[in-house]
C-alpha positions as a printed NumPy array, in Angstrom:
array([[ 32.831,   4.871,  13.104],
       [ 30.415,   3.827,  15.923],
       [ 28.074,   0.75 ,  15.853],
       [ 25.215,   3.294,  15.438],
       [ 26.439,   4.888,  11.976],
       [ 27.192,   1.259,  10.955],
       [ 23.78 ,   0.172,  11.487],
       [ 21.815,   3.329,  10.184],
       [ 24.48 ,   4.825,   7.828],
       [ 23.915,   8.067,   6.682],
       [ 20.475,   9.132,   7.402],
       [ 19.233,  12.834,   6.711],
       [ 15.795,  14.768,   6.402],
       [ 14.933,  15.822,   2.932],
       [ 13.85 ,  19.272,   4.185],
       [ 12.212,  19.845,   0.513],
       [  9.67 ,  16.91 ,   0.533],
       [  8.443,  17.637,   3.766],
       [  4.839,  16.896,   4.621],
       [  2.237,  17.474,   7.485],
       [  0.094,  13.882,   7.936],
       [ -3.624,  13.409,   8.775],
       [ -5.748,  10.568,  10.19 ],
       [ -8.943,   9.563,   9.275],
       [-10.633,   6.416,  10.453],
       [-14.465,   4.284,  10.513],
       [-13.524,   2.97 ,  13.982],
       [-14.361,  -0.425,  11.92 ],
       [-12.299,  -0.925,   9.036],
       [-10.838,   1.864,   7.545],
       [ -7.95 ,   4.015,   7.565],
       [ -6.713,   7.152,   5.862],
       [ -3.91 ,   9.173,   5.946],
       [ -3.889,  12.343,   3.914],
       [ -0.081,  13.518,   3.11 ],
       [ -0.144,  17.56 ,   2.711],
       [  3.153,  18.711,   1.39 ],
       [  4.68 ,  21.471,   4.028],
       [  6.919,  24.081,   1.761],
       [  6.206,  23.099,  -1.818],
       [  2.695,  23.648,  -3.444],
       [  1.614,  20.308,  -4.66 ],
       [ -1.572,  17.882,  -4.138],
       [ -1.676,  16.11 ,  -0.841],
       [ -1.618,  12.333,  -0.955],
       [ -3.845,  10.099,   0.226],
       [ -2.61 ,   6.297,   1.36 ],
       [ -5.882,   3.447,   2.467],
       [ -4.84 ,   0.956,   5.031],
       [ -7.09 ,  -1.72 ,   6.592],
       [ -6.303,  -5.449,   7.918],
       [ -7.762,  -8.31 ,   6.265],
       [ -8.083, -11.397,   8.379],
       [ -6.79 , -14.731,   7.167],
       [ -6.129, -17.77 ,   8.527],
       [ -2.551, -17.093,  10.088],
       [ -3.996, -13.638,  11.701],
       [ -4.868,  -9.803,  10.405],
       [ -2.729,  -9.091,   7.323],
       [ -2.173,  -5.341,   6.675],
       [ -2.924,  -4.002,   3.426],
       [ -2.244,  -0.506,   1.995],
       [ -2.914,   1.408,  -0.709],
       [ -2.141,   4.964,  -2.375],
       [ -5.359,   6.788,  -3.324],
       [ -5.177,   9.083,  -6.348],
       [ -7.746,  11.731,  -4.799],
       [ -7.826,  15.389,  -4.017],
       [-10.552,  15.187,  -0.977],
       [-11.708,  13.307,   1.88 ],
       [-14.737,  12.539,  -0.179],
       [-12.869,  11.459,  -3.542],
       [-10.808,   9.254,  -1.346],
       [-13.435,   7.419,   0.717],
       [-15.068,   6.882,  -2.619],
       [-11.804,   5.379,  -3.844],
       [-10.726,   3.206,  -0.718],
       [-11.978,  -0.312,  -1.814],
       [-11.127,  -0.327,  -5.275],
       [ -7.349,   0.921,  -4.182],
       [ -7.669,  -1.621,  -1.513],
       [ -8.682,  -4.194,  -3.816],
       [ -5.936,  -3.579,  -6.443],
       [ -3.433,  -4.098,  -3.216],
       [ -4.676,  -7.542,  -2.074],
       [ -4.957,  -8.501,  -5.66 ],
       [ -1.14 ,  -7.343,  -6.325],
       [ -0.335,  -9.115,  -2.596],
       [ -1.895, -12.144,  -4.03 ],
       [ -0.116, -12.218,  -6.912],
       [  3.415, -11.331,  -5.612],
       [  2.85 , -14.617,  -3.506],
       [  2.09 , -17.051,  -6.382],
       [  5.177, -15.583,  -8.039],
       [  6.968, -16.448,  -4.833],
       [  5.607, -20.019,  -4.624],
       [  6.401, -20.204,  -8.55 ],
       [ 10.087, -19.174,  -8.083],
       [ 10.087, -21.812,  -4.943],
       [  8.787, -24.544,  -6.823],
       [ 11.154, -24.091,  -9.293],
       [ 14.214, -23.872,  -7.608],
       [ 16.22 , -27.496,  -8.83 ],
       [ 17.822, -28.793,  -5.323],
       [ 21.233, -30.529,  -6.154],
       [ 22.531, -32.694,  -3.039],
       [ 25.831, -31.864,  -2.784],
       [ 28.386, -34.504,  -3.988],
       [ 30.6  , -34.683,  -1.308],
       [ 28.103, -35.827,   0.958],
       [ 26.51 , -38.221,  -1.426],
       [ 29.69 , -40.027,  -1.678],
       [ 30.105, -40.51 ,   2.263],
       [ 26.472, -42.174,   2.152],
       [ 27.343, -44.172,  -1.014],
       [ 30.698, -45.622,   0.419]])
């Protein structure tokens, strides 16, 4: 096997779920991408993204839009980007729960060489 399947492993296209992608930006704030599906009939998809800064630099943030047009989805981009910081925000108190939590034991072995 060479290094590249190793590190990759199988990869292949899913020729079915195929779609075509379009940008849509402010210039300022906002982007949107609108996900049309390629061979199958079904609703596009619409995904928000935007940077928030904060005090370690611009922190990207994105969101999927449940919207059928450009319209619909603009409407829709702050409460969708909302719902993703607040979901950030709380995925990172959960983290500094789980870290504050964690019980360090010393190891013994070691405690004995400082002891003696």
């Amino acid at each position: 096997m060479s290094d590249t399947r190793r590190v990759v492993g199988d990869l292949s296209v899913d020729a079915s779920n195929l779609y075509r992608e379009e940008s849509y930006t402010d210039l300022k704030v906002a982007s949107l991408r609108r996900l049309v599906p390629v061979l199958v009939r079904r609703e596009p998809r619409w995904i928000a993204s935007t940077q928030l800064m904060s005090q370690v630099g611009p922190v990207p943030v994105s969101a999927i839009i449940e919207a059928r047009t450009l319209q619909e989805a603009i409407a829709k981009f702050p409460e969708a980007v909302g719902r993703a910081v607040e979901e950030m925000i709380e995925e990172a108190r959960e983290i500094q729960r789980s870290e504050a939590s964690r019980i360090v034991v010393p190891d013994t072995a070691s405690v004995r060489k400082i002891i003696t």
